[in-house]
N, C-alpha and C positions, 0 to 999 in steps of 0.2 A: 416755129409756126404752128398756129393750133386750127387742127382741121374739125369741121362741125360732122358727126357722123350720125345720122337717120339712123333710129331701130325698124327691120323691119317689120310690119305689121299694125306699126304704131302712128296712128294719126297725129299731123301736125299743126299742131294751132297759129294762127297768124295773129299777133298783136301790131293794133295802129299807131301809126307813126306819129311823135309828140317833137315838139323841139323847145330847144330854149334859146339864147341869144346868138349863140355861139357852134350848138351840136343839134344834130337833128336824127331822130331814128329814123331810118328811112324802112326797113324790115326789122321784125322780130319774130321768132320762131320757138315754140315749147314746145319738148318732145318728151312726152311723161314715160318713165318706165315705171311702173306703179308698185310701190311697196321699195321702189327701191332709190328713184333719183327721177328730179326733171333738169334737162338739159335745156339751158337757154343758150341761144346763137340769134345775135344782134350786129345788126350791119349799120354803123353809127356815123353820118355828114359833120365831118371835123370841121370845114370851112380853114385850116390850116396843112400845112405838109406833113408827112407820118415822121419826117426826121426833127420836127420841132416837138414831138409827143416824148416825155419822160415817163411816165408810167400810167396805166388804166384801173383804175377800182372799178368792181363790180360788186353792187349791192342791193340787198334783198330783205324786205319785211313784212310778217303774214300780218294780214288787216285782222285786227281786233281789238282790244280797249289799252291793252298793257304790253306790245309785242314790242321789241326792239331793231332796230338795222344788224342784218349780219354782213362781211365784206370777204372777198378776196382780191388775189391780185393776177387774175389771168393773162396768160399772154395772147399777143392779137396779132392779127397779117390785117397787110393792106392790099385791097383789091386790086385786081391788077388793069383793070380800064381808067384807074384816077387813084392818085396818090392822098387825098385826101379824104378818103373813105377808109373805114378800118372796120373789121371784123372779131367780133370777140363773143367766146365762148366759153360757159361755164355750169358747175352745176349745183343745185340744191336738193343737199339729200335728203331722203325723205322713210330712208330704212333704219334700221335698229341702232339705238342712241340718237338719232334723228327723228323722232317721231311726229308726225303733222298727221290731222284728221283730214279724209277724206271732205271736200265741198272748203278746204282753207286758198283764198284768196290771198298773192304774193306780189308787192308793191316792185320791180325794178328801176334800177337807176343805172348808166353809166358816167362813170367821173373820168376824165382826164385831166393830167399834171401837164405843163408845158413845162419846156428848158427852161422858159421865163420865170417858173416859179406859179405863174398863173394856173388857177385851176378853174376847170369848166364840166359842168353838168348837166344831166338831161333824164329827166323820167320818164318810164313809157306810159301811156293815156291809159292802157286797159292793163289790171292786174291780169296774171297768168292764174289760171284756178287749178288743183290737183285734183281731178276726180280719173279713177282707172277709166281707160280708153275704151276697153274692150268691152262695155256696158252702153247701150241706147237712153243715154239718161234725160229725161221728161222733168218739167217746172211746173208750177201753178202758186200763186201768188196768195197767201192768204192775210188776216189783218197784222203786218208788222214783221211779217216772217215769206219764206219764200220756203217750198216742198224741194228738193231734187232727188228723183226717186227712179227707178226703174223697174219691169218685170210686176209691176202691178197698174193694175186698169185704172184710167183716169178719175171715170165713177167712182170708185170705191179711196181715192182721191180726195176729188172734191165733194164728198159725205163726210170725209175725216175731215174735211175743212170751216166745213158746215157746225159743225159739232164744236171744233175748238174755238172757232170766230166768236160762239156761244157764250165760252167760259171767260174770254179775252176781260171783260167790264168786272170780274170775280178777283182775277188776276190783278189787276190795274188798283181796285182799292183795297185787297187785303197786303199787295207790295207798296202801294206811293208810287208807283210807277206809271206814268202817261206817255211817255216819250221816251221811245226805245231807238236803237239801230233796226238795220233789215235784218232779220236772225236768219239764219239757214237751218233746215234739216235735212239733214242728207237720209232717205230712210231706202233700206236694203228690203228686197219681196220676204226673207226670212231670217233667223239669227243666226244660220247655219251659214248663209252668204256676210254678212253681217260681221261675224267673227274675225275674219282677217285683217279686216277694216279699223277693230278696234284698240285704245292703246296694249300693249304688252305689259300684259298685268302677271301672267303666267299661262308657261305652256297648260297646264292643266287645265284651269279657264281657260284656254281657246279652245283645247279638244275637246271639253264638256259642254262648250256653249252654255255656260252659267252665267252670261250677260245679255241684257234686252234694250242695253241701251248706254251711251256715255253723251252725258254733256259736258260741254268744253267753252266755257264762260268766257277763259282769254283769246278765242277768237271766233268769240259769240255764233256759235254754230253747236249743235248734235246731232250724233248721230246715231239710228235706231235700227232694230230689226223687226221686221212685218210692221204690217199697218194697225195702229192700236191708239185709240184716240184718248187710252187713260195712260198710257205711257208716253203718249205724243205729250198730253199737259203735263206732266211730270218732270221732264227735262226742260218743255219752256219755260215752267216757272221757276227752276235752277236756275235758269238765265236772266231773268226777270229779276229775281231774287240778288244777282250777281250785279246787274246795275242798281240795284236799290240800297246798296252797300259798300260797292267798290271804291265808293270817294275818299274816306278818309279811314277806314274802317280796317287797316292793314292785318291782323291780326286773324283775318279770317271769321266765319262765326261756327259754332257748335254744332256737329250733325244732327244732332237731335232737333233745330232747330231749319238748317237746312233740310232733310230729308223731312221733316214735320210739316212743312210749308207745303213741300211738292207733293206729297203724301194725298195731305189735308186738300190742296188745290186742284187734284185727278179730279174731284165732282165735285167741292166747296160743301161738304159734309165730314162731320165726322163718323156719321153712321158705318161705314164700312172699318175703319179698323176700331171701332167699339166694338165689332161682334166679332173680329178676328183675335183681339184680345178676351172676350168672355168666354169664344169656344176654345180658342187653342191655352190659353195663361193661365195661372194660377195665379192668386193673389198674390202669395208670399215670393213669386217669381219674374215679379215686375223690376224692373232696373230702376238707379238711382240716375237722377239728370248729369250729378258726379262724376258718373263713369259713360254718358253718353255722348261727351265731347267727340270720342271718334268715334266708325261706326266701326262695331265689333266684328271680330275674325271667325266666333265658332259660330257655328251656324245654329247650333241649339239658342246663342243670344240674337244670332240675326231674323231666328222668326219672332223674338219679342221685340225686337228695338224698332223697325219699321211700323206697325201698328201703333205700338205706343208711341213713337212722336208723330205719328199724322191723329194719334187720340188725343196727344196734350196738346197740342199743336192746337187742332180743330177747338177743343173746349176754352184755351184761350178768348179766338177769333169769334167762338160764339156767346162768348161769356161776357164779352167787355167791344168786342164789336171789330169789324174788317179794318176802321178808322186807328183804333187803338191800337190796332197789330202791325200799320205802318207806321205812326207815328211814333214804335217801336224801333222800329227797322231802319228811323230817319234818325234817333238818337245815337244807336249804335255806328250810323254812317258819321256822326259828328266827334266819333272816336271815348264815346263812353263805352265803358264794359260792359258785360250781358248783367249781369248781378244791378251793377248802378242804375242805368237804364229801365231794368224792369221795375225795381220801385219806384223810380222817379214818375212811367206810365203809367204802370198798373197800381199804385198807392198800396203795392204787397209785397215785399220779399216774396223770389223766387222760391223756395223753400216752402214758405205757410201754400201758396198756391198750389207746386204739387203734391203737398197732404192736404189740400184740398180735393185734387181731381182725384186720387190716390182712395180715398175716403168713395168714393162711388164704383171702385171693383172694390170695395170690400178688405181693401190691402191695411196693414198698420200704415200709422203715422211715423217718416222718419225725423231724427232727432234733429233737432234745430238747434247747431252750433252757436256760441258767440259772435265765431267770423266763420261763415258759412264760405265753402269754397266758392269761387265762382267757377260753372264749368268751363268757361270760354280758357281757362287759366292750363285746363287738361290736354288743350290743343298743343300737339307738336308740329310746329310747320315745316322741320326737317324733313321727314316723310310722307310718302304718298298717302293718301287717303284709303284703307283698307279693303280689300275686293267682297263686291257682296256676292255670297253665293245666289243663283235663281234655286227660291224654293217656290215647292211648292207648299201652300200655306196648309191648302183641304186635304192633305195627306199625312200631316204633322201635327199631332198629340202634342200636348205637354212634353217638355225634357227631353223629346226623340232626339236618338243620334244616328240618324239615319243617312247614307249615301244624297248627296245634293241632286232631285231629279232634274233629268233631262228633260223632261215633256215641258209643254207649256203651259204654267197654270194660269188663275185667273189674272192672278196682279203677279208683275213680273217688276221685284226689285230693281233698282240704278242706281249709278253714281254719279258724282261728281268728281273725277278724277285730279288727282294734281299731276300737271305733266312736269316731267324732266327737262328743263331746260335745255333747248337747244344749242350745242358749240355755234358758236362765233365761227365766220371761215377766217382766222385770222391768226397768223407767225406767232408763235409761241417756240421760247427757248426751252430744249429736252434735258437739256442739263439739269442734275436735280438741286434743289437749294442744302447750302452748307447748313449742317445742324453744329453750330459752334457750340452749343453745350456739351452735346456728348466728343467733339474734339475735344473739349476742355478735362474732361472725366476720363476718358481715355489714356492722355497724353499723363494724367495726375497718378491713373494705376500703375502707369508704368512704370514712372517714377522710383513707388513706393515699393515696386518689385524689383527692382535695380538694388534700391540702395542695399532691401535686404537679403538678396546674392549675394550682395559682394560685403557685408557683415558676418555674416554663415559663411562665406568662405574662409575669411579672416579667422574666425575662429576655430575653424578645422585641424588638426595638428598635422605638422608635414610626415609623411610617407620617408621611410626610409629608402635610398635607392641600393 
């Protein structure tokens, strides 16, 4: 029998009751324990006896573009006023190898199996949303996207709302994008509250707070720390950006190219990383687009590589126009390569272009291969996407290797993280798979140590007794 048990202190959410031909939820109840699991317990109208039920799926999937069904197989009681109601409880984790962002919305379903082989189902009307309990969490709607925020004044709010509603039309024709989902932001009063919230990148980034922000495209939501209306565009156009590609575009595209977009799209200028590259870069210490596929690890390349792709990025979209740079982004989604693609748009190999823009800090010209790599080619999509340190930009010369500060500078780098797929709740055999080859090499060595024992024996001379 499986008993539903309350945490206490923990608020309990009511989801409305849905049915289908056959089952009807008549209650459901999410009890978040936050960082660590929500327990659902669902009181399910079979319309049949509990001794005709053969077994109960319970399944679960966060709302976003690419997410999949996860299942288990809980056990249930039946209520004891009517035999044809049953009770079933279960949970979805939500702590370490589990990861889900804070503001992710969870689809439920109950299935039952009958002796007959029949199976019948029912989903609940309203997703279960995970946001920690313990927080007064406030909404405010703005174009396309909805705030969930807490610990900061509504005012200062809806000003940030005001501002980014602004850039929305910037966004719209430098992606190809008109027609989006609801996006969420879930934004925390500081990055110090923020922190725990965001994926597990490294203890070391959590305890330095060297992040301002994670956007999370496969369930179109981000989330941020403090209110900052060039960091709020930044991750929405990550999102943006994530629908303007995700159709066919499998492959992922280049962070130089991502981060250049968002970079570029904080004000729809490139004036600002032109003059974080003049004051902080040398010419000869500009990176190649080659090695920009991911974003780099040391942080002496991370204060160059943000500027310089929200500069090439920007000089693009200003050179050849907001239109060209979607109808970029629409080739790429039709599963052409970044290299193919930009000639086909731009009428330039990528290469002559950035020794074109490359020629305006004053940098040499690099060399122009036969078969120019593509970068998009450097993306490895086995691993995550590289943690960017928070620099600060106005404190960091040329070449410094300096401790990654803590305070908050003006522009606080972000990612776009790759999450770790989430397990499946579902039976897997612990037995390990036979490796017939090395039985094969084993059994062959042994063999070949037998025969030659017992040949070295043979030829031993006998011992006199």
């Amino acid at each position: 029998m499986v008993t539903f048990i309350a945490l206490a202190g923990i608020p309990i959410t009511t989801i409305q009751a849905s049915q289908s031909s056959a089952l009807t939820v008549m209650d459901q109840t999410a009890d978040i324990d936050y960082g660590n699991k929500i327990t659902i317990s669902t009181i399910v109208e079979t319309e049949v006896e509990s001794q005709e039920i053969e077994a109960v799926r319970t399944l679960f999937k966060a709302r976003g573009g690419s997410t999949i069904w996860s299942y288990s197989y809980p056990d249930f009681s039946t209520n004891g006023s009517t035999s044809s109601q049953i009770t079933v409880t279960f949970d979805i984790l939500t702590g370490p190898g589990s990861y889900y962002p804070p503001g992710t919305d969870f689809d439920i379903e109950i299935e039952v199996t009958l002796t007959t082989g029949e199976v019948l189902s029912v989903q609940s009307s309203e997703p279960v949303e995970y946001l920690d309990p313990s927080n007064d969490w406030q909404r405010e709607k703005g174009n396309g996207y909805t705030i969930i925020y807490y610990g900061v004044s509504q005012s200062a709010v809806k000003n940030m709302i005001a501002t980014i509603d602004n850039r929305i039309p910037t966004l719209e024709a430098t992606l190809g994008v008109t027609e989006t989902p609801n996006f969420k932001a879930v934004v925390f009063p500081s990055i110090q509250s923020a922190a725990p919230s965001f994926p597990p990148v490294s203890q070391s980034a959590t305890d330095q707070f060297l992040f301002a922000g994670f956007a999370q495209p496969e369930y179109r939501l981000f989330v941020q720390g403090q209110i900052n209306s060039s960091t709020f565009t930044h991750e929405l156009a990550h999102l943006y950006t994530h629908e303007a590609v995700s159709g066919s575009f499998l492959g992922g595209i280049p962070a130089w190219l991502n981060e250049g977009l968002a970079r570029f799209l904080e004000s729809g200028s490139s004036e600002n990383s032109n003059n974080r590259l003049r004051s902080n870069v040398r010419p000869d210490e500009l990176l190649s687009l080659n090695h920009m596929g991911t974003v780099p690890g040391l942080r002496s390349d991370v204060i160059i590589f943000y500027p310089q792709a929200g500069a090439f990025v920007g000089y693009l979209v200003e050179k050849y126009s907001p239109t060209t740079m979607s109808e970029f982004l629409a080739m790429l989604n039709k599963g052409r390569s970044v290299q193919d693609a930009f000639e086909l748009i731009f009428d330039t190999t990528l290469r002559e272009a950035e020794n074109d823009w490359r020629a305006l800090f004053g940098a040499e010209p690099l060399t122009i291969p036969s078969a120019t790599v593509d970068p998009a080619d450097t993306i490895d999509n086995s691993v995550p996407a590289t943690s960017v340190p928070l620099v600060d930009y106005s404190a960091s010369g040329p070449s410094t290797n300096q401790p990654s500060s803590t305070t908050t500078p003006e522009y606080l780098p972000t990612i776009t993280p790759e999450n770790p797929a989430v397990n499946p709740m579902v039976t897997v055999d612990d037995e390990p798979t036979t490796n017939w080859l090395v039985v094969g090499i084993v059994i062959g060595l042994s063999a070949i140590v037998g025969l030659w024992l017992f040949t070295s024996r043979r030829r031993m001379p006998k011992r006199n007794s």
